[in-house]
PAVOKOL-557591 format. One record per residue (C-alpha): residue in three letters; x, z, y. Coordinates in steps of 0.25 Angstrom, whole numbers, plus 5000, padded with zeros to 4 digits. Example, Ala and Ser with C-alpha at 12.3 -4.5 7.8 and 13.67 -1.06 7.14 Angstrom:
<rs>
Ala504950314982
Ser505550294996
</rs>
This chain:
<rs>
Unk490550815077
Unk491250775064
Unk490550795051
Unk491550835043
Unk491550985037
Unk492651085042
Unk493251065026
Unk493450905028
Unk494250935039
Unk495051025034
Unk495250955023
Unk495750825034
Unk496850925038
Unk497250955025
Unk497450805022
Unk498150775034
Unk499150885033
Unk499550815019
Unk500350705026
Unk501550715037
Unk501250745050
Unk501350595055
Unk500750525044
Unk499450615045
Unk498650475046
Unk499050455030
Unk497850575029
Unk496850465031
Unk496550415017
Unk496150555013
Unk495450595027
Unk494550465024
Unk494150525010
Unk494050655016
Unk492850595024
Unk492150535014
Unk492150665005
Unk491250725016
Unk490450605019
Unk490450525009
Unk491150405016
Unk491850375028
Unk491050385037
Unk491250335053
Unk491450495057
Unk492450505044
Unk493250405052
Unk493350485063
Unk493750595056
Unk494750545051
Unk495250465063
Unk495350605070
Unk495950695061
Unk497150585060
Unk497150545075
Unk497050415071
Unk495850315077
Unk494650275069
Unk495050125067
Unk496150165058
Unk495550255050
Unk494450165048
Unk495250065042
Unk495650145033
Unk494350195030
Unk493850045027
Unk494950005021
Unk494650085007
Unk493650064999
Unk493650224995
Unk493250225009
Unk491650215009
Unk491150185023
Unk489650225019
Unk489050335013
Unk489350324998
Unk488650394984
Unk489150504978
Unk489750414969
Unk490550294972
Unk490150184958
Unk491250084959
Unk491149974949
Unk492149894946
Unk492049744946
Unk493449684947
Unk493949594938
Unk494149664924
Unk492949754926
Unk492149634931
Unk492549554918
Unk492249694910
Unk490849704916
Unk491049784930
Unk489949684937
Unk488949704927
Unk489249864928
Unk489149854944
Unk487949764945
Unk487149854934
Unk487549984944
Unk487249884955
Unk485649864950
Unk485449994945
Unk485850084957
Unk485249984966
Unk486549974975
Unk487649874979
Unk489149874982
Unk489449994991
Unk488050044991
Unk487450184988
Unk486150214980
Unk485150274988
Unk485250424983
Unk486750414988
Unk487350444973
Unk488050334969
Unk488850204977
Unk489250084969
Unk490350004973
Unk490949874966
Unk492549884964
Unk493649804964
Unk494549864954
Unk494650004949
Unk495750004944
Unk495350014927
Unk495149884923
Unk495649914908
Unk494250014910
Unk493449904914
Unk492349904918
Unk492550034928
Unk491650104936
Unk492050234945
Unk491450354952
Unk492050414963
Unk493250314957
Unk493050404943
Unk493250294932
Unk492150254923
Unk492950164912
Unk492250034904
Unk491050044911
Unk489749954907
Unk488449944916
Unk487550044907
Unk488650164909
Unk488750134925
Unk487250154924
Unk487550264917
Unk488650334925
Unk487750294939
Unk486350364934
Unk487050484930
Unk487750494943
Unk486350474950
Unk485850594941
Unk486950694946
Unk487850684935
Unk489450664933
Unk489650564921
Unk491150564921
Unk492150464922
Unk492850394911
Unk494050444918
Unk494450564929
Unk493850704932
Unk492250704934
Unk491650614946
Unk491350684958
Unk490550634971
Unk491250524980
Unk491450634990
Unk492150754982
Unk492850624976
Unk493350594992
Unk493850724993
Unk494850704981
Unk495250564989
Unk495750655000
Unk496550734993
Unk495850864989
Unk495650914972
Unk494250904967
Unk493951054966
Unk492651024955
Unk492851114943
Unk493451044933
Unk493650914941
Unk495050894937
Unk494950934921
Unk493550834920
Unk493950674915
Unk494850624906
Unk495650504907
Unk495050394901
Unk495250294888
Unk496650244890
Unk496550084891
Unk497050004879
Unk496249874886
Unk497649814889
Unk498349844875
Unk496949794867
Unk496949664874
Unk498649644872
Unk498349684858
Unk497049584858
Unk497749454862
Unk499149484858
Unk499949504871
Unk501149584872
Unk502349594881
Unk503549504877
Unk504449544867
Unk503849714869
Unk504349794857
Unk503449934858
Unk504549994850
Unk505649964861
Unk506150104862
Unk506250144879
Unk507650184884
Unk507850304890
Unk508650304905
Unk510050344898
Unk509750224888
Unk509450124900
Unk510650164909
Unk511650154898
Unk511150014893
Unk511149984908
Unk512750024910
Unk513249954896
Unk512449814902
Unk513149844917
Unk514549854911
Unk514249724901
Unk513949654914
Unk515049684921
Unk516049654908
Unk515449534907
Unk515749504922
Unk516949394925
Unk518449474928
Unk518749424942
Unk519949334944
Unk521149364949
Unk521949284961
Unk523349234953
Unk524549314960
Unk525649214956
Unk525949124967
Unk525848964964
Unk527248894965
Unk527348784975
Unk528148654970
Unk529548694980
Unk529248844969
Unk528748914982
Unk527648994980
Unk526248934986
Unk524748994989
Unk523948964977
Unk523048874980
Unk524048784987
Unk523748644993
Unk525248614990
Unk526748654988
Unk527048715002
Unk525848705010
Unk525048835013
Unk523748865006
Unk522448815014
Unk521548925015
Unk520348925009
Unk518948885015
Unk517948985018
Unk516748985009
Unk515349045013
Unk514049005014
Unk513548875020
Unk513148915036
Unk511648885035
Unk512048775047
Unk512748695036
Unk511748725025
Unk510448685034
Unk511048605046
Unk510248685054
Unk510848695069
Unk509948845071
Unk510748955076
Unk511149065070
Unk510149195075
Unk510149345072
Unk508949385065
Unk508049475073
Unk507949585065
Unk507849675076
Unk506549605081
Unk505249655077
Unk504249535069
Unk503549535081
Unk504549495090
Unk505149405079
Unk503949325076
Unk503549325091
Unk505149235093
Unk504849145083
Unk503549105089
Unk503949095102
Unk505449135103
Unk506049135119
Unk506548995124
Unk507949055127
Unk508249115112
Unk507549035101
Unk508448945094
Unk507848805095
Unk507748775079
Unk507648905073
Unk506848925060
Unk505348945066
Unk505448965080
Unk505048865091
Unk505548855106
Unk504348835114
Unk504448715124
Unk503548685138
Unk503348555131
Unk504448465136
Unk505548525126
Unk506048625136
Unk506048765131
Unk505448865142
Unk506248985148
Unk506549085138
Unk505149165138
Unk504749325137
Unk504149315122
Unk505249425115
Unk504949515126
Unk503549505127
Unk503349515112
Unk504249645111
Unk503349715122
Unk502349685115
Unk502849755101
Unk503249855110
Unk501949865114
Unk501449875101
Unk502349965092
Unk501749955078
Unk501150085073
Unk502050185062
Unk501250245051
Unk501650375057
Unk500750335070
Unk499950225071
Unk499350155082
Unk498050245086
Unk498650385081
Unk498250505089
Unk499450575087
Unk498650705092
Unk497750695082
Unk498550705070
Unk499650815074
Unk498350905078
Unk497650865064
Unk498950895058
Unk499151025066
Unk497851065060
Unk497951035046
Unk499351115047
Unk498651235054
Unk497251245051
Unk496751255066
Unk497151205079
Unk497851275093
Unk496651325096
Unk496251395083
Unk495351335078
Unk494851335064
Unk495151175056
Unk493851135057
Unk493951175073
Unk495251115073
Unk494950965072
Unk493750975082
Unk494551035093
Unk495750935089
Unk494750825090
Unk494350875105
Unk495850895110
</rs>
């Protein structure tokens, strides 16, 4: 028996029925927060879940689900403290911030404190380096950050409170946070309207200003063109190109007199005796350029990479060409090539074989499993008439 409520699931059919019927898997990002917003994480049965509801197996929805960090794979806090402690932030104090918050809750990297409230993590990069050092809450911004004000912001979490954020609406729990992640409004009372913005960053400008860096030859006071402007300054360069532009010259019409006062091809090799023609010019054959004696070959566009790379390994004895560019005519050893072998038609069973998978359905579908899902989330029950939360069970069984 899954431990999902009758409202996840029909908030799983909802998501589904947000993409085309044959790219239902594209549901799984959301379907995967989903889970978490009900368990705090995802869990093993999560997995499941969502491996059923998409008819796809649990390998590939697991690595999805361990591939994102957004993605915990544990029971997590109520608030999720991420600290970060990349490069700017780290130069601006984000170790000593994390390390402070590391001692006073008494928790690691990824840990939870034991009343379950809060989850410190160290990050990468939060994207706000002009804020530096950051910190977030359910990835709610706390800008310029120093250790006694992460102290500060931790406590009154533990206490029950809701300090806000330097930026956004007010913070909210990891799981009402996972529900927005999956798609759904945050229905608090004034969610949307809580917040501000945040400082504008002048960090950049101050520091340009600070050392005397500028763009080359900027003039702030350079007035911007509008499209019209643009266009026509664009045509009047195009005709001056194309006035500047050499006349072509024209072949004479007059014929040249010979010495007899005949008239003679221009171009003559003498009085009387018909022009030669002229030699055709091209470009050098790649034979007379090279000295190379390798015959010309049709490339194998038509061949699959497989097939291609699987020739120029080990092309057949009776079709390679002896000194082509990468390719090697196997011998037995005496310099005697073998009878032309089986290796193109072995390696094309074996794509055959193995067609690569589409995105519309890859290997391990169950292709059952999303048109009733996709039934469901269309009409709300099933053949038999049962209610959504029905639905999925019986679908599961058939």
């Amino acid at each position: 028996m899954s431990v999902f409520t009758d409202e996840t699931r029909e908030r799983a059919r909802e998501i589904i029925a947000r993409y085309p019927a044959d790219r239902s898997r594209s549901a799984l990002l959301p379907l995967l927060h989903l889970v978490q917003a009900e368990e705090g994480y995802v869990s093993p049965a999560g997995v499941t879940f969502c491996a059923e509801v998409l008819g796809l197996n649990k390998a590939q929805v697991g690595a999805v689900a361990t591939f994102y960090t957004m993605y915990k794979r544990k029971p997590t806090g109520d608030f999720l403290v991420s600290v970060c402690t990349n490069t700017m932030c780290n130069v601006l104090g984000g170790q000593e911030v994390y390390d402070t918050l590391s001692e006073h809750l008494g928790v690691g990297h990824d840990e939870t404190t034991a009343d379950g409230t809060i989850t410190l993590e160290h990050a990468e990069c939060l994207a706000a380096c002009d804020y530096g050092p950051v910190m977030t809450v359910n990835y709610d911004f706390f800008d310029g950050v120093d250790a006694s004000t992460a102290v500060g912001v931790v406590d009154e979490l533990r206490a029950g409170g809701r300090p806000m954020p330097t930026r956004g609406a007010r913070l909210c729990t990891l799981k009402e946070m996972a529900v927005q992640l999956a798609g759904f409004a945050d229905e608090r009372e004034g969610a949307v309207a809580d917040g501000g913005p945040g400082e504008p960053t002048l960090r950049g400008l101050r520091l340009a200003q600070e050392h005397g860096v500028s763009v080359l030859g900027f003039d702030p006071n350079t007035p911007i063109r509008s499209k019209a402007e643009a266009d026509k300054a664009a045509a009047e360069a195009k005709a001056k190109a194309e006035a500047a532009k050499p006349a072509p010259v024209e072949a004479s019409a007059a014929p040249v007199k010979g010495g007899d006062g005949a008239s003679a091809p221009t171009g003559a090799a003498g009085v009387g005796e018909p022009a030669k023609p002229a030699e055709a010019t091209g470009p050098a054959k790649p034979a007379d350029a090279s000295g190379s004696t390798t015959r010309d070959v049709k490339a194998p566009d038509d061949k699959s990479p497989q097939v291609r790379t699987a020739e120029t390994r080990q092309p057949d004895a009776g079709t390679a060409v002896p000194d082509a560019p990468g390719t090697k005519v196997p011998t037995d050893g005496t310099g005697t090539a073998p009878e032309a072998g089986d290796a193109r038609s072995a390696e094309a069973a074996g794509v055959a074989a193995n067609a690569p998978a589409g995105d519309g359905k890859p290997a391990g579908d169950e292709a059952g499993a999303q048109e009733r899902n996709l039934t469901e989330a269309k009409a709300g029950t099933d053949a038999d008439g049962a209610g959504p939360a029905d639905a999925n069970e019986t679908g599961a069984q058939k």
